[in-house]
MARKOL-892669 format. One record per residue (C-alpha): x, y, z; residue in three letters. Coordinates in steps of 0.25 Angstrom, whole numbers, plus 5000, padded with zeros to 4 digits. Example, Ala and Ser with C-alpha at 12.3 -4.5 7.8 and 13.67 -1.06 7.14 Angstrom:
2
504949825031ALA 505549965029SER 
This chain:
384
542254445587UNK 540554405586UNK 540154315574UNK 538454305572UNK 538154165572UNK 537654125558UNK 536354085556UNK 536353945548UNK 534753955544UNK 535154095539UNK 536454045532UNK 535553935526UNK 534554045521UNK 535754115515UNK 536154005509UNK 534953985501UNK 534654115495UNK 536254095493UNK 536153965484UNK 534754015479UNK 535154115472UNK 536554045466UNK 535853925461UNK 534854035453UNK 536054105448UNK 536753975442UNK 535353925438UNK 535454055429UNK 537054055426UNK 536553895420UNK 535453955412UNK 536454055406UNK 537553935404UNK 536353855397UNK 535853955387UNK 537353995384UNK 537453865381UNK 536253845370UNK 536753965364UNK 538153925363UNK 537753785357UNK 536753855346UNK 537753955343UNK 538753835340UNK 537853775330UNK 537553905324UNK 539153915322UNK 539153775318UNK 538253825306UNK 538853965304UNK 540253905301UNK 539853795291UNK 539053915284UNK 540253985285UNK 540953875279UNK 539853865267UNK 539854005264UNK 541453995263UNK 541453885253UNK 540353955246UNK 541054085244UNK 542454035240UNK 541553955227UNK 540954095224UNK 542354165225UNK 542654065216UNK 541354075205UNK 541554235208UNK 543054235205UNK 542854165192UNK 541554235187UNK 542354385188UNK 543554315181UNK 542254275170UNK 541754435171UNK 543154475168UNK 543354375156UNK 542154415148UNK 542154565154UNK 543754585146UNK 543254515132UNK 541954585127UNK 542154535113UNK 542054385118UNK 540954385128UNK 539654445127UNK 538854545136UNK 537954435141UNK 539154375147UNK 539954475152UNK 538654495159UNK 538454355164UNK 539954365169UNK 539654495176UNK 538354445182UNK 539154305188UNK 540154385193UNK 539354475200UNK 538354375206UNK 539554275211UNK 540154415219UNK 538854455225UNK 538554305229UNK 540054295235UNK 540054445241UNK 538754375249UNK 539454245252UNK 540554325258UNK 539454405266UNK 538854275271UNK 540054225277UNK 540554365283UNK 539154355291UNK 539254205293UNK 540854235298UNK 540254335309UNK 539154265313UNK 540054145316UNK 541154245322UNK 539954285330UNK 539454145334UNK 540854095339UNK 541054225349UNK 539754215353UNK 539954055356UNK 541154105365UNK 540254195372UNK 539454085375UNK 540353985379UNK 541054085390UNK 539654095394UNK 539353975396UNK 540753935403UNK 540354045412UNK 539054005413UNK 539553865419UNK 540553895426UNK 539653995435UNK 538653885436UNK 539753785442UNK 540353885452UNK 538953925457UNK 538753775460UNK 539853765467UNK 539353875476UNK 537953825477UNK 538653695482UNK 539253765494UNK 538153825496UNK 537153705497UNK 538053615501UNK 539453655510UNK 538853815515UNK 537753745518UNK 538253615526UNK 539353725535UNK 538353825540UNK 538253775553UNK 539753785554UNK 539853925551UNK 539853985566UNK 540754115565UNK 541654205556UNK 542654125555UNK 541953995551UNK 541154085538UNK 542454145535UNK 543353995531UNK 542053925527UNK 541754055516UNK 543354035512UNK 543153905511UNK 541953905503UNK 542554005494UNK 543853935493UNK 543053815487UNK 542453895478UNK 543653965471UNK 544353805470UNK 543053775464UNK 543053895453UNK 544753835451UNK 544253715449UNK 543253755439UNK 544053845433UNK 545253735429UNK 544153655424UNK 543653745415UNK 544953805413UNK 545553675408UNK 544453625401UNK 543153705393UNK 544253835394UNK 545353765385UNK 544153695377UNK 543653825373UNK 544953885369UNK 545053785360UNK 543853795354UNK 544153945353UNK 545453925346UNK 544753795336UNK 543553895333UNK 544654005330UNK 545153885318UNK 543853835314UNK 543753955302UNK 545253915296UNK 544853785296UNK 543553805288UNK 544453895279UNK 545653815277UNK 545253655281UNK 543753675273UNK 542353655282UNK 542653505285UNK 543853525294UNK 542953655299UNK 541853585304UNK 542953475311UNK 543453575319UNK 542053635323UNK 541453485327UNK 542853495335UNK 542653615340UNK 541253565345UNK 541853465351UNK 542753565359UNK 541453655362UNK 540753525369UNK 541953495377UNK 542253615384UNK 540653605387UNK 540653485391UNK 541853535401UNK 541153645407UNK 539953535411UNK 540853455417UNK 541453575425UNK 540053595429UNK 539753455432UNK 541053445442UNK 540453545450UNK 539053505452UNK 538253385445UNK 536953415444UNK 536653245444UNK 537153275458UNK 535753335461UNK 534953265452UNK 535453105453UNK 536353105467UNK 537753055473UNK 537952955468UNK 537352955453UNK 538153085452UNK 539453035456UNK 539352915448UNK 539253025436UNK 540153125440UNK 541253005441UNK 540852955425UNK 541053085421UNK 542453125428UNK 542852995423UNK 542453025410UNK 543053155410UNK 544353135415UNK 544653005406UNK 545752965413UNK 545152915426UNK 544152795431UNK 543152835440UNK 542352725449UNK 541152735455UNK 540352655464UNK 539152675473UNK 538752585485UNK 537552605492UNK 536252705493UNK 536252765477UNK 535052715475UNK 534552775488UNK 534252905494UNK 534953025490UNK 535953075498UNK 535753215504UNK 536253345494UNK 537353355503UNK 537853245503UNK 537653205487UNK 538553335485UNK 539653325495UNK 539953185492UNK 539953205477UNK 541053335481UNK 541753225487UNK 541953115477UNK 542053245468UNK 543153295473UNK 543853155477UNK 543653105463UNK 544253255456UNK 545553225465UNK 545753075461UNK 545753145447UNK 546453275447UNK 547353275459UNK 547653115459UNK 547553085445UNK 546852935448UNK 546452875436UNK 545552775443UNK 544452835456UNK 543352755463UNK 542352825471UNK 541452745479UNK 540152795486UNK 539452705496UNK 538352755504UNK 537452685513UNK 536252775522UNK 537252825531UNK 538452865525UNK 538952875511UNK 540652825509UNK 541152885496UNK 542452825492UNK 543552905480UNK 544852835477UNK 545952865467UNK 547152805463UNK 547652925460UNK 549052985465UNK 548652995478UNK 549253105491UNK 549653125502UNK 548653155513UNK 549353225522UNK 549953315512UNK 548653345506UNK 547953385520UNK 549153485523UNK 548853555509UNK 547453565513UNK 546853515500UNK 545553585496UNK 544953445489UNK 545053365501UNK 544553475513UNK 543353495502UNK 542953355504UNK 543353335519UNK 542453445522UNK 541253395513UNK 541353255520UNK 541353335535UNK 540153415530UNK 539553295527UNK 540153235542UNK 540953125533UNK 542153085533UNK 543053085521UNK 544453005521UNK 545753005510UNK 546752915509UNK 547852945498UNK 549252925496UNK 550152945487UNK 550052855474UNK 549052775479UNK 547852855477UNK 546552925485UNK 545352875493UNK 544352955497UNK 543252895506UNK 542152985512UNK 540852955520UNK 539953025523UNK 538752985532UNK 537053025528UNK 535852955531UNK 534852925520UNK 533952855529UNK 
């Protein structure tokens, strides 16, 4: 059977219209997020407000209840002994009684409105929030697709040369992407999904509370509540961060490393993170290409010491010089076996093999077993 040779120069052409119009579609996706976002927050103020007017209106209604209550048992007093009260106050009883009904029959109104609009506010504030979730999680997987396309479509192009070769690289590609979406998916799974349940279930309590604890121990449980709100947000950023740091752009390697490992270390608590540079930061920056890969790399190495070895102390030391760049991870994690590990074909460790080859690098790991990880990669450039 005849395969056409591909064109690279019309792949390439492809390619760009490809990503062109992707990045437009998550620009708008963002925008949708964002404004979603200024929505949710000025409808939470507005909740804010509704509920303590919710609580004032309560407390003035149960005092009229209680002026009303008394004013009929007065109407009924002077309206059963005509001998002993007068006309003049059997008509000022009349006239109390019925002003303090018509002022709580409105009080009541006003907090049957207030009740809706809140009911409203509070489903409209999930509407927003699923947007947003949404929102963000499209943005994140779009990135990861504009990644392969800048960086790994573009750098096997050349390999391409039959059926075949499209057909495993495409699987390939599409595998990633699906371990990516799992990825995601437990993150957000574990962490803003379960946060947001909770404030569900806490947002469900907040009107008991008001009711039966007074408006001191309500508005507790909203600042709580707040608190919940900004976590989970503050969740889904991080989700976002993971798969692409726009300081990655902006600032470069090493600047972006150094602040990615502050802030996983921050995150996970329960681990120290060293980092150390040796070399060219001050320098030239290093070409897209290779800012990205390598930052993958120390990525992914640094994600296994933490979930699948469970170190509680990494170190990762970049070096570079104008000819070569040596990034070193090491753990003192569990460890493995490597033999075992290369006849399960783990998908972490091909990943970064074949980044360091499409970067003509080598990459070597030594672990064992209770003794931790070391990771040591180089990859040669020129910045001359």
């Amino acid at each position: 059977m005849y395969y056409k040779k591909i064109d690279s120069e019309l792949l390439d052409d492809i390619l760009d219209r490809m990503i062109k119009t992707v990045d437009g579609s998550k620009d708008d996706i963002f925008e949708i997020g964002e404004k979603s976002r200024e929505q949710y927050e000025g409808l939470v103020e507005e909740l804010k407000k509704i509920k303590m007017q919710v609580s004032e209106v309560i407390d003035e209604g149960d005092k009229l209840e209680v002026q009303a209550r008394l004013a009929r048992n007065r109407l009924s007093e002077v309206s059963q002994d005509f001998k002993r009260f007068g006309e003049e106050q059997i008509r000022a009883a009349y006239d109390r009684a019925h002003k303090l009904q018509v002022e709580l029959t409105m009080m009541q109104e006003r907090e049957k409105q207030l009740r809706d609009r809140r009911d409203d506010l509070e489903r409209n504030l999930i509407g927003l929030q699923d947007i947003i979730e949404r929102s963000e999680h499209l943005v994140g997987q779009i990135t990861v697709v504009l990644n392969y396309m800048n960086q790994d479509l573009r750098q096997v192009g050349h390999l391409i040369e039959d059926a075949q070769q499209k057909q495993d690289f495409g699987l390939r590609i599409i595998e990633a992407q699906e371990e990516e979406r799992r990825r995601v998916s437990r993150e957000i799974h574990d962490g803003p999904a379960q946060m947001l349940a909770n404030v569900m279930m806490r947002s469900e309590l907040i009107e008991r509370i008001f009711r039966e604890r007074g408006a001191e121990e309500g508005f507790k449980e909203i600042r709580s509540l707040k608190t919940n709100v900004r976590n989970a947000l503050y969740e889904v950023r991080r989700i976002i961060y993971d798969l692409r740091p726009m300081a990655l752009d902006d600032l470069g390697l090493i600047p972006t490393l150094r602040k990615y490992m502050n802030t996983i270390e921050e995150y996970n608590g329960k681990t120290k993170i060293h980092f150390q540079s040796i070399g060219e930061e001050q320098g030239d920056r290093l070409p897209a290409r290779f800012e990205v890969a390598l930052f993958r790399l120390a990525q992914e190495a640094v994600t296994n010491a933490l979930k699948h070895a469970e170190a509680t102390e990494v170190t990762v030391k970049v070096e570079t010089r104008k000819d070569k760049i040596t990034m070193t991870i090491r753990d003192n994690g569990k460890g493995f076996n490597i033999k075992e590990n290369k006849d399960k074909k783990s998908f972490g460790l091909i990943g970064m093999k074949e980044r360091v080859e499409l970067l003509d690098g080598d990459i070597k790991i030594d672990s064992k077993v209770g003794l931790g990880t070391l990771v040591l990669i180089s990859v040669p450039f020129n910045l001359g």
